[in-house]
C-alpha positions as CSV (number, residue, x, y, z in Angstrom):
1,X,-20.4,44.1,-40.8
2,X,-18.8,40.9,-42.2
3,X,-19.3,38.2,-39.9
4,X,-16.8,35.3,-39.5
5,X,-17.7,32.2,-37.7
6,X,-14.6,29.9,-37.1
7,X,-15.7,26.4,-35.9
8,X,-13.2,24.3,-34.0
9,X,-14.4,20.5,-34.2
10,X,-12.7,18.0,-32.0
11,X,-13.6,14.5,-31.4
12,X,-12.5,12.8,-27.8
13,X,-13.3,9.1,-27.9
14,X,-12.0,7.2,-24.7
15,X,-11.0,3.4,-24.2
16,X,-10.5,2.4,-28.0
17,X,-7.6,3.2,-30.8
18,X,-7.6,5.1,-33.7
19,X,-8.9,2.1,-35.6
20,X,-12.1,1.6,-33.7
21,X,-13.3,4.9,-33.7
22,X,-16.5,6.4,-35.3
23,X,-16.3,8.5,-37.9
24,X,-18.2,11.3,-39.9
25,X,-18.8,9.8,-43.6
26,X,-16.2,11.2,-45.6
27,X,-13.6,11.6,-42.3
28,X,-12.8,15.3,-40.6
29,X,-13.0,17.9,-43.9
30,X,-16.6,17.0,-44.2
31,X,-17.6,17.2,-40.9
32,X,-16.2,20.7,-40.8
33,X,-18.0,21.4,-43.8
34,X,-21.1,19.9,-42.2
35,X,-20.6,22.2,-39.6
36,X,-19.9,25.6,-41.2
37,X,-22.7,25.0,-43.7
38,X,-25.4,24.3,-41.3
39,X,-24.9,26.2,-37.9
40,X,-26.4,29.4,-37.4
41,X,-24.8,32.0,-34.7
42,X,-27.6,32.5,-32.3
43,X,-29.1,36.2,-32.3
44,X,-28.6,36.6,-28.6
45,X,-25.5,35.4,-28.5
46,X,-24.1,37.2,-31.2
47,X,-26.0,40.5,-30.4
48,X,-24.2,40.2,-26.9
49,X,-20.7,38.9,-28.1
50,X,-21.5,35.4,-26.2
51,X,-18.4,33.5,-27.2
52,X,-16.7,30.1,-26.7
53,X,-16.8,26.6,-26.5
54,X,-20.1,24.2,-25.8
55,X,-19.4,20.2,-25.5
56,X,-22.0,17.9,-26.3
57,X,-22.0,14.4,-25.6
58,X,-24.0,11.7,-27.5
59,X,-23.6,8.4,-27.9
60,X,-23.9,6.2,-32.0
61,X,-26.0,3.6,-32.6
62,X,-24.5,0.8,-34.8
63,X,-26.0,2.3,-38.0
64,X,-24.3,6.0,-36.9
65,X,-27.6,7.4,-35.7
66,X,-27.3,9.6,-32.5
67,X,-28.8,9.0,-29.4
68,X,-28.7,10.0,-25.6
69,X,-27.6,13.5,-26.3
70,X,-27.0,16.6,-24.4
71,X,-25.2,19.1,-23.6
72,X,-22.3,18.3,-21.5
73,X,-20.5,21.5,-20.8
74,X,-22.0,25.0,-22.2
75,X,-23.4,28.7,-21.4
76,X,-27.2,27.6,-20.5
77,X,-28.2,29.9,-23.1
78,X,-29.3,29.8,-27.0
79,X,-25.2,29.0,-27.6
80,X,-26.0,25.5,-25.9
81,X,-29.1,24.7,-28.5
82,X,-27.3,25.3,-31.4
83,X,-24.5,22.8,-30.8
84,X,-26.8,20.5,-29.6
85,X,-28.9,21.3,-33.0
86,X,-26.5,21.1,-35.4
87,X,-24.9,17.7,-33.6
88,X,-28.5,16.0,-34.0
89,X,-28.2,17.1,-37.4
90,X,-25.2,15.0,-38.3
91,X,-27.3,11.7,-37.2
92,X,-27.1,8.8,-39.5
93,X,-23.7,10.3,-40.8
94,X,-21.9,8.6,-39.0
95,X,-19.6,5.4,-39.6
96,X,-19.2,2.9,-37.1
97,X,-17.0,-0.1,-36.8
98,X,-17.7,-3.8,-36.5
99,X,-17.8,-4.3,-32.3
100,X,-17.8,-0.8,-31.3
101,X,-19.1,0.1,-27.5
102,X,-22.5,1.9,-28.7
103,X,-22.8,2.6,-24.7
104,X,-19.8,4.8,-25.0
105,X,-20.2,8.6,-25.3
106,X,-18.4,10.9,-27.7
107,X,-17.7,14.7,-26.8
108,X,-17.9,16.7,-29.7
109,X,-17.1,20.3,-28.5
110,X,-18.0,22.8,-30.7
111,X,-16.0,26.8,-30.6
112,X,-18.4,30.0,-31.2
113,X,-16.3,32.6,-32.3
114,X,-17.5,36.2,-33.5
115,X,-15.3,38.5,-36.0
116,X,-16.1,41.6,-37.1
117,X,-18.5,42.4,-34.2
118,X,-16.0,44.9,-31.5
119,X,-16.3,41.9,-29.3
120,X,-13.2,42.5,-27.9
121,X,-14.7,45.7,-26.6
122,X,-16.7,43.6,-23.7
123,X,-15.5,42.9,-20.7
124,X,-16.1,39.6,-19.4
125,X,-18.5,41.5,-16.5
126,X,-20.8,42.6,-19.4
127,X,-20.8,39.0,-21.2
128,X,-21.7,37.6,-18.0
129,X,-24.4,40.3,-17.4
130,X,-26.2,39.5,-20.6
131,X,-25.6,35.2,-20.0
132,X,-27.8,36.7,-16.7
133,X,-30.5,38.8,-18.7
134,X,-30.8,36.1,-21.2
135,X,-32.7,34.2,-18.2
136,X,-34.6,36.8,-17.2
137,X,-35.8,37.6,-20.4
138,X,-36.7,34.2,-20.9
139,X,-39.2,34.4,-17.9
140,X,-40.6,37.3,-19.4
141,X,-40.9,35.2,-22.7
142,X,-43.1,32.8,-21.0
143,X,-45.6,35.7,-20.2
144,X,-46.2,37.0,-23.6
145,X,-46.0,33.0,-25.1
146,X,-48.5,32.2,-22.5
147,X,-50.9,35.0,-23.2
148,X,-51.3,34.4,-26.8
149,X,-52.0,30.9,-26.1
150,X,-54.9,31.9,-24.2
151,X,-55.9,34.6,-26.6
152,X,-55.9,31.7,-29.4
153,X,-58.6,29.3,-27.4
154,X,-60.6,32.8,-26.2
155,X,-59.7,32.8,-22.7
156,X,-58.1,36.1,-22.3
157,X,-58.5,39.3,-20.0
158,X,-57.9,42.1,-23.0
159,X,-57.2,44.5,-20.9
160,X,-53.4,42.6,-20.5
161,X,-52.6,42.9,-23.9
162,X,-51.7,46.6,-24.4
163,X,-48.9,45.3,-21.2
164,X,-48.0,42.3,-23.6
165,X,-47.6,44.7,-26.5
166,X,-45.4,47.2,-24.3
167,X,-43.0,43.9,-23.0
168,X,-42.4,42.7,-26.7
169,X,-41.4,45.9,-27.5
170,X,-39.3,45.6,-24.6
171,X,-37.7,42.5,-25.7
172,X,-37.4,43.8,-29.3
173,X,-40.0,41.2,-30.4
174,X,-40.8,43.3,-33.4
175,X,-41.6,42.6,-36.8
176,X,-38.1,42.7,-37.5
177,X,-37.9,39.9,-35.1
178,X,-40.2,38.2,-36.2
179,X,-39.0,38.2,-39.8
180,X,-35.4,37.1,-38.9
181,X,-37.3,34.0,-36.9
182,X,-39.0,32.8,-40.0
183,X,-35.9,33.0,-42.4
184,X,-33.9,31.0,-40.0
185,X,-37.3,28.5,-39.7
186,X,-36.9,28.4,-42.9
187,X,-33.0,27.9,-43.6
188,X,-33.6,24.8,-40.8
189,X,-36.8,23.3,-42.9
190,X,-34.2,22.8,-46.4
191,X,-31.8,21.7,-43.9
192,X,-34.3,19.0,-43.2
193,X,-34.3,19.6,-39.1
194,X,-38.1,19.8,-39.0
195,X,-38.1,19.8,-35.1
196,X,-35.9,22.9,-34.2
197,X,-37.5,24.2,-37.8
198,X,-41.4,23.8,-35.7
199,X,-39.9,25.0,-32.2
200,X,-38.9,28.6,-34.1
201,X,-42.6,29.0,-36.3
202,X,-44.1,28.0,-32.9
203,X,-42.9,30.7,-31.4
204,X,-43.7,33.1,-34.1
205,X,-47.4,31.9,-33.5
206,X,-46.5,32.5,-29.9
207,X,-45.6,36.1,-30.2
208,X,-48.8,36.9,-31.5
209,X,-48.0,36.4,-35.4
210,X,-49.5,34.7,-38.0
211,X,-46.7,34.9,-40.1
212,X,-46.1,31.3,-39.9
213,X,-49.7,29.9,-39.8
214,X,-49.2,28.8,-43.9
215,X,-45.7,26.7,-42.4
216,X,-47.0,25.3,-39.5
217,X,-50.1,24.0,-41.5
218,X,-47.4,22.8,-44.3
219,X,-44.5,21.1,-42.2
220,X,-45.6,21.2,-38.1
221,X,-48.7,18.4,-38.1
């Protein structure tokens, strides 16, 4: 199915006119652009229909690099670490004027909308029962990530892995999975976000794959 992602960018800026605001090099159209060309829908969220809007505050340096971000209002799921991604991304983009407050925060929210997806087939009951199993699977991450650690280094009871194995099927940490991890590692690495690029290969290695030994060696020192 043909997936549609409409972005809705606004910028709030408080205390200071039109004139003495910050702005993305080459003014609104290119920070949409920025946007659409670089964010990627998260899996969970879009296999769940997870929708809306996630505001992240940071604050501009004089040279337009970002600093003291977070986010400020969100789903406390993978929605909230994309928009605070991509808004890290658009660091040193930024124009700033002569005087400007560089203590003053900008909210940049940021609108996740699916099309194409029957996500107006779930009921709000169902999106908020899969914002709740997106924390419990997360504990259950932790188990299989913290396994594999051990088996790495050699201290490891084998008799837990055929459990391991049955949870990541569970979880639909399959090959698959896997695969779609490393492409989007990848797509992150030419975006030049080596960080969130290393979190994603590190978890590959985490799920028991050496898939991404040859990038991790290459890019995650």
């Amino acid at each position: 199915m043909l997936l549609n992602i409409l972005y809705i960018i606004a910028l709030q800026f408080f205390g200071f006119s039109a004139s003495d605001q910050p702005e993305f090099k080459g003014g609104r159209r290119n920070l949409d652009i920025f946007i659409n060309s670089n964010l990627l829908y998260p899996e969970f969220s879009k296999e769940n229909c997870i929708e809306g809007i996630v505001q992240v505050s940071f604050k501009l340096n004089s040279k337009g690099r970002i600093y003291d971000s977070e986010v400020e209002k969100g789903f406390g799921i993978d929605l909230d670490d994309e928009a605070l991604r991509v808004v890290r991304l658009s660091s040193g983009r930024w124009i700033v004027p002569a005087g400007y407050d560089t203590t003053q925060a900008i909210i940049l929210p940021v609108n996740f909308s699916l099309k194409g997806y029957k996500c107006e087939e779930r009921t709000k009951d169902q999106i908020n029962e899969a914002i709740n199993a997106y924390h419990a699977r997360a504990n259950l991450s932790n188990a299989i990530f913290n396994f594999y650690d051990k088996k790495s280094t050699g201290d490891y009871d084998a008799a837990d892995e055929l459990r391991i194995i049955a949870l990541k099927q569970q979880l639909g940490y399959d090959e698959k999975y896997i695969d779609r991890l490393l492409r989007q590692a990848q797509r992150k690495l030419k975006q030049g976000d080596l960080e969130s690029a290393c979190d994603d290969l590190h978890t590959i290695r985490k799920l028991g794959s050496d898939k991404a030994t040859g990038l991790i060696e290459q890019n995650c020192k």
